[in-house]
C-alpha positions as CSV (number, residue, x, y, z in Angstrom):
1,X,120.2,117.3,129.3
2,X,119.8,113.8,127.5
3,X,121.3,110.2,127.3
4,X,121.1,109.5,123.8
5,X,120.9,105.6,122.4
6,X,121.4,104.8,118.8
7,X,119.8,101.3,118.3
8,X,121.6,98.8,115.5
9,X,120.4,95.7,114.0
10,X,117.9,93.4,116.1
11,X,118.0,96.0,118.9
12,X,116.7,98.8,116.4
13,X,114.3,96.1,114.9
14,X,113.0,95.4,118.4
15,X,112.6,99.0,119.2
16,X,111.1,99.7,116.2
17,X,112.9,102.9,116.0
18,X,116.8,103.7,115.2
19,X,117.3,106.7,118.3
20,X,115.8,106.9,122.0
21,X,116.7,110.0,124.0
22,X,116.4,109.5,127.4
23,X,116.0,113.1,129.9
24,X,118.7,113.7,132.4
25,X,119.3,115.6,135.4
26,X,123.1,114.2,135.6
27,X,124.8,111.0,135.8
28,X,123.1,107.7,135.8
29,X,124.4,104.1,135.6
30,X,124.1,102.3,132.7
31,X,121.5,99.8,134.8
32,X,119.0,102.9,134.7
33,X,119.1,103.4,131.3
34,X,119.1,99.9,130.5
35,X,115.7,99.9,132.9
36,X,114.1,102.7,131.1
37,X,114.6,101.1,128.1
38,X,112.7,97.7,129.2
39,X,110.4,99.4,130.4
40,X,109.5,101.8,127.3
41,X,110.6,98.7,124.8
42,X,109.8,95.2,126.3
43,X,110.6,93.5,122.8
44,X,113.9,94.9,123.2
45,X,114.4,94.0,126.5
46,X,113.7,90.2,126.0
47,X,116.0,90.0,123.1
48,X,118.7,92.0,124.4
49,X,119.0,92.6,128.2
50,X,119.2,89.8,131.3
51,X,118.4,91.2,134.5
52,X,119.6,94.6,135.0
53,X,122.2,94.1,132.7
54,X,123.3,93.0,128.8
55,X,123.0,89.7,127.3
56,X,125.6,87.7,126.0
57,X,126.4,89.2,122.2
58,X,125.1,92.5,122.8
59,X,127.5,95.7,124.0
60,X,127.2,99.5,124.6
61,X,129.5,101.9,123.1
62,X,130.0,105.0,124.4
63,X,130.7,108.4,123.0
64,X,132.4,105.8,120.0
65,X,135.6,105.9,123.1
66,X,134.5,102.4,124.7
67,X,132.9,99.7,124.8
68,X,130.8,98.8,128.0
69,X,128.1,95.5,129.4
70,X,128.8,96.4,133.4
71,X,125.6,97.8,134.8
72,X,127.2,99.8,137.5
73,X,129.5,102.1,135.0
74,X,128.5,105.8,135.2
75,X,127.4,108.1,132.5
76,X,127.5,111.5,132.0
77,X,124.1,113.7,131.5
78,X,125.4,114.1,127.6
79,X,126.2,110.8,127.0
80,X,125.8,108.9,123.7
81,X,125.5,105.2,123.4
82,X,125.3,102.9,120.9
83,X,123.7,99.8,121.0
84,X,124.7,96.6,119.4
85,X,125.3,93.2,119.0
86,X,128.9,92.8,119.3
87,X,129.5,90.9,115.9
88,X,127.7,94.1,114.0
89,X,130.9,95.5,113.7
90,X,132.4,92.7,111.3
């Protein structure tokens, strides 16, 4: 099972890819998966993380049902998030 992140804008740019899939065993908080990504994509992280969480102007989007920037909130194993900043939309 996977977590997959599309990346949007400065977050993709920063990544340097447009898609990270992340392997897991069952649910994990969005702080995890936040954390794996600093850790695999530091430019992304300074840009667009504070802490363990988001920074101001950037939000998560998952399965395209909500929109979410609170580190605690669970996901399930087949997850797909999208991240953005949260004028991207228009």
């Amino acid at each position: 099972m996977s977590i997959d992140i599309e990346l949007y804008g400065i977050a993709r740019r920063r990544a340097g890819r447009p898609v990270v899939t992340i392997p897991t065993n069952g649910p994990v908080l969005l702080a995890t998966v936040l954390a794996y990504l600093a850790a695999e994509y530091p430019e992304l992280a300074t840009e667009c993380f504070e802490g363990n969480g988001l920074k101001d102007g950037y939000v998560i989007s998952v399965n395209g049902e909500r929109f979410v920037r609170d580190p605690s909130v669970a996901l399930n194993k087949d997850s797909s998030l999208l991240l953005m900043s949260s004028d991207a939309g228009g």
